[in-house]
N, C-alpha and C positions, 0 to 999 in steps of 0.2 A: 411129711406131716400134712393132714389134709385139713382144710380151709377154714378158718372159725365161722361158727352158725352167724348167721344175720339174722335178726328175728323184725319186723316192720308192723308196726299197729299203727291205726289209723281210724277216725271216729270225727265226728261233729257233735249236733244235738245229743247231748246227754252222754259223749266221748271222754270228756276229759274228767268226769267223776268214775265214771267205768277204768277207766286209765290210773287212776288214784286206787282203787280199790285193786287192782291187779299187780299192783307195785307193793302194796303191804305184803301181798301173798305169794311174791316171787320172789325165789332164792338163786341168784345167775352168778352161775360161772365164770369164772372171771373172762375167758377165752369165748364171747362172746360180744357179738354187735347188737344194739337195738338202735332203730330210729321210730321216732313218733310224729304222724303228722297228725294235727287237728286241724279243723275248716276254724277261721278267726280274722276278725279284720287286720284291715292291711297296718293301723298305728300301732305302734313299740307299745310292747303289756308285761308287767312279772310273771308272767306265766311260767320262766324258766326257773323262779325266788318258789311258784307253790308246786310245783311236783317235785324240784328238788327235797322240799319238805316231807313228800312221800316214799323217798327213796335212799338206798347207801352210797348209788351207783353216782357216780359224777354224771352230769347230764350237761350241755353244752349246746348254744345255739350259734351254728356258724355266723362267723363273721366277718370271710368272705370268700373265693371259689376258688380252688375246691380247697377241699376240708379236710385235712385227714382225720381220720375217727379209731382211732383205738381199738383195741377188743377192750370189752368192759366198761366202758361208757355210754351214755344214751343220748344219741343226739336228736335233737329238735328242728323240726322246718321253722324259718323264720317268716317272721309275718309277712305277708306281699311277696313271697317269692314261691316258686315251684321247686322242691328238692331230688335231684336225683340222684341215684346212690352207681357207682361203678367201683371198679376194680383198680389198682396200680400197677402201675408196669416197670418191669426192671430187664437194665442190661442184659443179654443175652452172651456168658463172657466168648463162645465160637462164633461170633456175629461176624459176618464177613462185609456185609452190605446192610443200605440203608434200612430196604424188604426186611431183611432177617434181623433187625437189629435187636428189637426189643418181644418180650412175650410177654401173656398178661397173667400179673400176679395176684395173690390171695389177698392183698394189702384192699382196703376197703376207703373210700373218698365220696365227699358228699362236694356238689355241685348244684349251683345256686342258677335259678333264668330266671327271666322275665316274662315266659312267654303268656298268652292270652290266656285267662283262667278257664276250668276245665269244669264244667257243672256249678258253673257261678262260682269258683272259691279258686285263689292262689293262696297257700299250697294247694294241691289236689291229689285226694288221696290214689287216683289212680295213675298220675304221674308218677308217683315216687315205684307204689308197687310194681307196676309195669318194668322200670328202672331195674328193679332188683331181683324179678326173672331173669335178669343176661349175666348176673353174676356165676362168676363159679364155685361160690360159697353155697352150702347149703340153705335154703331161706324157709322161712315162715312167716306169713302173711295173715298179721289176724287182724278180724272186720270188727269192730264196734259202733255202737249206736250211732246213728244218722240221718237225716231227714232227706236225704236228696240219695239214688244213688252211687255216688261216687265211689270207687272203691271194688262193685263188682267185677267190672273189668280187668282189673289189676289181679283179685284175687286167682281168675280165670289163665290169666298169664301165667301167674308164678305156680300153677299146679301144673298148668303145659309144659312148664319146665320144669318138671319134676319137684316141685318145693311142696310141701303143708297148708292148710288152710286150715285158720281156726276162725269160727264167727261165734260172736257173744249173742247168747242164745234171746230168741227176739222178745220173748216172754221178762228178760229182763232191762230191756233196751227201753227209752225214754222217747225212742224215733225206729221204729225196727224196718226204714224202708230200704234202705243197704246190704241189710243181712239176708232181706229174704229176697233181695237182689241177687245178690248172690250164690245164693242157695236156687236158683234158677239156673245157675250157671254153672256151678261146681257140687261134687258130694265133698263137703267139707272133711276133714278129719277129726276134727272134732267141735263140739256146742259146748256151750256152758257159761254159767252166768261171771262174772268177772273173776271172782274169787278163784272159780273153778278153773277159769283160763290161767290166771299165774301159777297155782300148783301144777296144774299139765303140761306148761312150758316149764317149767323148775325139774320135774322128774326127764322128760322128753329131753333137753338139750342137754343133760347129764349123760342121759342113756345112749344119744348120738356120739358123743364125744369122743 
């Protein structure tokens, strides 16, 4: 069986309404990972109580490290920390030695640091992306709106590794200085304005499946 999609959005300035608008328009599979970072101060906010509002998908903000995350749930960087995403490991049952013991599994875990913020912001969106280039899941990386930007590098990562790129087309962006960040750095796989982006990831992770 081959490894459920992880899909990774990430956004600031004018993020978390683009994020809201792509969750009306996204119908996900259940066999399916999504994490969301947004740039956000570092105090406790409901921010988990209003997108839950825009979505079916149970969403979850770890609360503490690591995390294991589900297929079909959407989890959230919590405020003041860095998220990064890896893989699980499991027994190896011909293991002979410590070396061989273990191999790394398709099982998906969110992991929480403290390190120094990256473009002014813990979370940062190119921590987490960068993270989830080294999975063996299939990934996609989409950029939304942002005023700083964060997040090209990460995008740049996870196509090196083989994964997708989607950027919320800058024409609809509130901040479009990320997107055409990145679009410096990558040819995206696809633009489009949010609406657009949930229905292409709702057809796209079907079709991979």
């Amino acid at each position: 069986m081959s490894a459920p999609e992880v899909i990774v959005i990430g956004g600031s300035a004018g993020g978390m309404e683009a994020l809201r608008r792509i969750f009306r328009s996204f119908q996900q599979p259940g066999n399916t990972h999504i994490f969301v970072v947004l740039h956000r101060p570092p105090q406790a906010s409901p921010l988990v109580e209003v997108l839950q509002s825009c979505t079916k998908m149970p969403l979850r903000e770890p609360a503490n490290s690591p995390w294991a995350c589900p297929a079909g749930t959407v989890t959230l960087a919590p405020a003041g920390y860095h998220l990064l995403i890896g893989n699980s490991r499991r027994l190896r049952p011909d293991s002979c030695t410590p070396l061989t013991r273990y191999e790394t599994g398709c099982g998906v875990r969110a992991h929480l640091t403290l390190d120094k913020p990256v473009a002014y912001s813990r979370p940062s969106l190119d921590v987490t992306f960068s993270s989830a280039a080294e999975l063996v899941n299939p990934v996609t990386a989409v950029l939304l709106s942002c005023a700083n930007e964060d997040g090209a590098v990460g995008c740049e990562a996870v196509q090196a590794a083989g994964g997708r790129v989607v950027l919320q087309d800058p024409a609809s962006c509130e901040a479009a200085t990320a997107v055409k960040a990145a679009m410096r750095r990558v040819q995206p796989d696809h633009v489009a304005d949010p609406e657009g982006i949930g229905r292409w990831l709702s057809q796209t992770v079907r079709r991979v499946r």
